[in-house]
C-alpha positions in Angstrom: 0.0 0.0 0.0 1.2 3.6 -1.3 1.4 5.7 1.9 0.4 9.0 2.3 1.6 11.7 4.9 1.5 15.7 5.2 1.0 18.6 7.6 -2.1 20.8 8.2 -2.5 24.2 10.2 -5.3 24.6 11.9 -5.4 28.3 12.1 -7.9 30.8 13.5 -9.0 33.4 15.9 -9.7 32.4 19.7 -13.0 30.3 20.5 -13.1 29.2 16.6 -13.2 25.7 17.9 -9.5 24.6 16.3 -8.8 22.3 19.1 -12.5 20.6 18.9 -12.4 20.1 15.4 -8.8 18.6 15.8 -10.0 16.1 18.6 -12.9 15.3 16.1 -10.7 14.2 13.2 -8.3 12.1 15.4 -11.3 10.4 16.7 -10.0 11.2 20.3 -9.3 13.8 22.7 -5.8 15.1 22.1 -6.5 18.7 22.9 -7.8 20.2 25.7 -11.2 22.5 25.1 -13.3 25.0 27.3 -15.2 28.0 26.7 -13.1 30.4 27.5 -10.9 32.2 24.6 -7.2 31.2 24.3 -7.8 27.8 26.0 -4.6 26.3 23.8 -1.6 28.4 24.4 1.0 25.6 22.6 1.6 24.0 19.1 0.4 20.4 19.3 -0.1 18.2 16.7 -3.0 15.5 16.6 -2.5 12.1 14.3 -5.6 11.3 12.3 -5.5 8.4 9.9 -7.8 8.4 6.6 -7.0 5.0 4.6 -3.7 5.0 3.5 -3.1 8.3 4.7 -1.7 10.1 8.0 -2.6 13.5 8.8 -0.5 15.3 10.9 -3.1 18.1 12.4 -1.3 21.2 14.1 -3.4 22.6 16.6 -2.4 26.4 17.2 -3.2 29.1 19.7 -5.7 31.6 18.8 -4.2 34.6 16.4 -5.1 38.0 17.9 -3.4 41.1 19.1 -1.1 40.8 21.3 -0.9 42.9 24.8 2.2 41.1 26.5 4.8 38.9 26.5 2.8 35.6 27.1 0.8 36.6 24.3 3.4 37.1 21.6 4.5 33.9 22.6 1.3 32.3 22.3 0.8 34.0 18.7 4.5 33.5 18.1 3.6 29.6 18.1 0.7 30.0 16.1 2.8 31.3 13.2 5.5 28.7 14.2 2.7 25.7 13.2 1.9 26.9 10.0 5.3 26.7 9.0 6.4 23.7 6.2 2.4 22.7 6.0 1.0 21.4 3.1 -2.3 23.2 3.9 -3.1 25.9 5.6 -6.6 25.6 7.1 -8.7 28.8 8.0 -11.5 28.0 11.1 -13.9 30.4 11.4 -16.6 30.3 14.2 -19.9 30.8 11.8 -21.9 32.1 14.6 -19.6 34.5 15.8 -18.8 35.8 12.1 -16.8 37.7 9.9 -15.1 40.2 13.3 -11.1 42.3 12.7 -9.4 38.9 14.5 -10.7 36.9 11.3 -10.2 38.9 8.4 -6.7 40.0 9.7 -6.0 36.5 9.6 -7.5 35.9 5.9 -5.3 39.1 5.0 -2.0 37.4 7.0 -2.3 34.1 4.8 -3.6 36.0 1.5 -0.3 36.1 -0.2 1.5 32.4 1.2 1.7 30.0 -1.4 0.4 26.9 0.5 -3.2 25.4 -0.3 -5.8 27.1 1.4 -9.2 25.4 2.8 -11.7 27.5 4.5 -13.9 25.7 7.4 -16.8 26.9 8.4 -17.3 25.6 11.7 -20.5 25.7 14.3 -22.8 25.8 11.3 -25.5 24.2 13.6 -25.4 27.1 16.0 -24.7 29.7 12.8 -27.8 31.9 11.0 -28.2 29.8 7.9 -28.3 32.9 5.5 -25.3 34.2 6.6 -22.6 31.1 5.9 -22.6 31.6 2.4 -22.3 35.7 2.7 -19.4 34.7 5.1 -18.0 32.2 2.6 -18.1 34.3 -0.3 -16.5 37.1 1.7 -13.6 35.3 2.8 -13.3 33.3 -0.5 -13.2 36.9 -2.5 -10.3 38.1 0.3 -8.5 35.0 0.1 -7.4 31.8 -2.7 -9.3 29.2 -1.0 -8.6 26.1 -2.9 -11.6 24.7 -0.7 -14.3 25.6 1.4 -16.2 23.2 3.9 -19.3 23.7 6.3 -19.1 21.6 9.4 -20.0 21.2 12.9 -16.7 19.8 14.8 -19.6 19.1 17.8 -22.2 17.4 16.4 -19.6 16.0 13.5 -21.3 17.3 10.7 -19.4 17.8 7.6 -16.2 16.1 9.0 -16.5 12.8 6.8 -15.8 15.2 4.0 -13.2 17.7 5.2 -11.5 14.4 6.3 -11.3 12.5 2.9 -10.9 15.8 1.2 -8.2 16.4 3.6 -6.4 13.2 3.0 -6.8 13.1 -1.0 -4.7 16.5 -0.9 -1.7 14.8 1.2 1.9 14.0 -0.6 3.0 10.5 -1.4 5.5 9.4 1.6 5.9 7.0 4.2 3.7 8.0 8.0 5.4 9.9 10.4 4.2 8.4 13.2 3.0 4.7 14.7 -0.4 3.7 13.6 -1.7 3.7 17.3 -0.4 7.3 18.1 -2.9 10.0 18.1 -0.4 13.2 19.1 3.0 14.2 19.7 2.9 15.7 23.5 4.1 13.7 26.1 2.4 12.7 29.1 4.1 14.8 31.2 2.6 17.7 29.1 -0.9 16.3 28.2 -1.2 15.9 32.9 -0.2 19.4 33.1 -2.8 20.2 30.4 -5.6 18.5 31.8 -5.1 19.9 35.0 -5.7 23.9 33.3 -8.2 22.4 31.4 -10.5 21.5 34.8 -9.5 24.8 36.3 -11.1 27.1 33.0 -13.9 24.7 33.1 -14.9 24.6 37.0 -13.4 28.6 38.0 -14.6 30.1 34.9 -14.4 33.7 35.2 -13.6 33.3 38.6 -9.9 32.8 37.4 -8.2 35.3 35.6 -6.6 34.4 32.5 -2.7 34.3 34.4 -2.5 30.6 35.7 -0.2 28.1 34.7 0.5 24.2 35.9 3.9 23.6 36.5 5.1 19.7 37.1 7.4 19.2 40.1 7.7 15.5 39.5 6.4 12.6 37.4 7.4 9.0 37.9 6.6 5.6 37.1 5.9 3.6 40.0 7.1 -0.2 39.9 2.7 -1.2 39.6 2.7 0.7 36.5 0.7 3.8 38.0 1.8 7.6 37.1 2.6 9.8 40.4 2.2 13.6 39.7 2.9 16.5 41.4 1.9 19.5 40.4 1.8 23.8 41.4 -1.2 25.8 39.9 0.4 29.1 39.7 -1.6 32.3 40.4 -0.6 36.3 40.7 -2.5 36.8 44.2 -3.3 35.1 47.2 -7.1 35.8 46.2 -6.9 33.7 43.7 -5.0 31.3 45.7 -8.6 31.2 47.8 -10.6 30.8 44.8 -9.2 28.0 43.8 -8.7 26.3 47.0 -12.2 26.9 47.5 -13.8 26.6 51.3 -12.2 24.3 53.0 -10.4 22.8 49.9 -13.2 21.5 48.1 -12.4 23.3 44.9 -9.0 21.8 44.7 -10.3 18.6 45.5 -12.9 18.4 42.5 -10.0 20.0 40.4 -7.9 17.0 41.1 -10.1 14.2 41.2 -11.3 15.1 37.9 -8.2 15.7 36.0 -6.9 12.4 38.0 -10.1 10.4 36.5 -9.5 11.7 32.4 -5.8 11.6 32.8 -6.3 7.6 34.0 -8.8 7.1 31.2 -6.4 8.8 28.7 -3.5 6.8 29.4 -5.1 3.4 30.7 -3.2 3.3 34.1 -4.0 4.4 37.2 -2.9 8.1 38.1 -2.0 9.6 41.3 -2.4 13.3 41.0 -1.2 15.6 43.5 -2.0 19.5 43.6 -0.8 22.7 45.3 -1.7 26.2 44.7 1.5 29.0 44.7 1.0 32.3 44.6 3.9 33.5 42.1 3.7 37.5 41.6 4.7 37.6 37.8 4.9 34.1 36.9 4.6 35.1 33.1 7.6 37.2 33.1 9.6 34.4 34.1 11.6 32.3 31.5 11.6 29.1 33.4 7.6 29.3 33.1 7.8 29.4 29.1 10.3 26.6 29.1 7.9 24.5 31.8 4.5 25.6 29.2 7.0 25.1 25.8 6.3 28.3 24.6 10.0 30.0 23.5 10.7 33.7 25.1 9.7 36.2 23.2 11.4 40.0 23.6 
């Protein structure tokens, strides 16, 4: 069997639902998701396979204008992704619409010779009368070679993008074993998991400024994963909030992340948590090296 292999960008504003839609193709969860804008803050690529073919999906961080340093990064490794892909793939939240954060992307990747598909995504949330005024916006702005409606929730439209997707791949041998499904480590995808529980059970509570550092990670001899890891916030109010009375919010936060990081790797997991208040945590370049974003000036 001729083997097929390439690399696709999923670029897009915040909250387009990149990481959902790569999670869909892979068939698994390989990046984390919540509600709240700027949820991925790393490159990470998830492994889909389509017959003969691998795709190599490069989930990015939102692209939007940058106020400080972790957000250069951020959109600093956005850019990074798209770099050497075979296509560059446009997400665009179809119920939020056509806002400065999405054209100024369009107009960013207008001129870049890669293949260029436009998705569509949300269309079951999405004013039906406005997609194809969206579409035809975008597509008279930008050289897209395709455009696709789909809903990376309910799954609609993915069969398509997906063989669509994998027809437009290069001949050349997979990248990756058939059974992996991303390129982050454990290590990473624990510290991940834990920020993902503290968006989705602080919400606003928590200001955007937290960040999981791993102390330790070993293997113990019965096969389980021990973890210890600091939650970093700015203040010791938020140190309270996520605490919670009496501890209870830390609690839920680790029994949770504990439970989906045991299901994720098939072992169990021993998850430990503590809360540090670090005053400026994302100045520091030991934080960007512990979240594998590079330093950005």
């Amino acid at each position: 069997m001729t083997q097929h292999c390439g690399l696709i960008a999923i670029l897009g504003a915040p909250n387009a639902g990149k990481s959902t839609l790569v999670n869909a193709l892979v068939g698994q969860k390989v990046a984390i998701v919540s509600p709240k804008a700027q949820t991925t803050r790393v490159r990470l690529m998830g492994v889909a396979i389509e017959g003969d073919t691998q795709l190599l999906l490069v989930d990015t961080p939102g692209i939007f204008e940058p106020k400080r340093r972790l957000d250069r990064a951020m959109v600093q490794a956005a850019w990074g992704g798209a770099e050497g892909a075979d296509i560059l793939a446009l997400v665009v939240d179809a119920k939020g619409g056509l806002g400065k954060k999405v054209t100024d992307i369009a107009e960013s990747i207008a001129g870049r010779p890669e293949p260029k598909y436009l998705i569509l995504n949300k269309v079951d949330l999405a004013d039906k009368a406005k997609l194809l005024v969206h579409a035809e916006k975008l597509n008279a702005a930008v050289e897209f070679t395709e455009t696709f409606f789909v809903s990376a929730a309910t799954g609609d439209g993915l069969a398509d993008l997906k063989a669509h997707l994998a027809k437009a791949m290069p001949e050349g041998p997979w990248h990756y074993p058939e059974d992996q499904v991303s390129d982050a480590t454990e290590r990473s995808l624990a510290s991940e998991v834990t920020r993902e529980q503290l968006y989705l059970q602080l919400h606003a509570e928590l200001p955007y400024a937290s960040a999981i550092e791993t102390e330790q990670y070993k293997e113990r001899e019965d096969g389980s994963v021990e973890i210890h890891q600091q939650i970093l916030v700015e203040r010791p109010t938020q140190r309270a909030i996520v605490l919670g009375k009496g501890g209870v919010r830390i609690k839920e936060i680790g029994a949770r992340a504990r439970a989906e990081l045991s299901n994720i790797m098939g072992r169990p997991v021993h998850l430990y948590l503590h809360v540090k208040v670090k005053p400026g945590w994302d100045e520091d370049r030991d934080s960007y090296r512990e979240m594998g974003l590079d330093w950005v000036d």
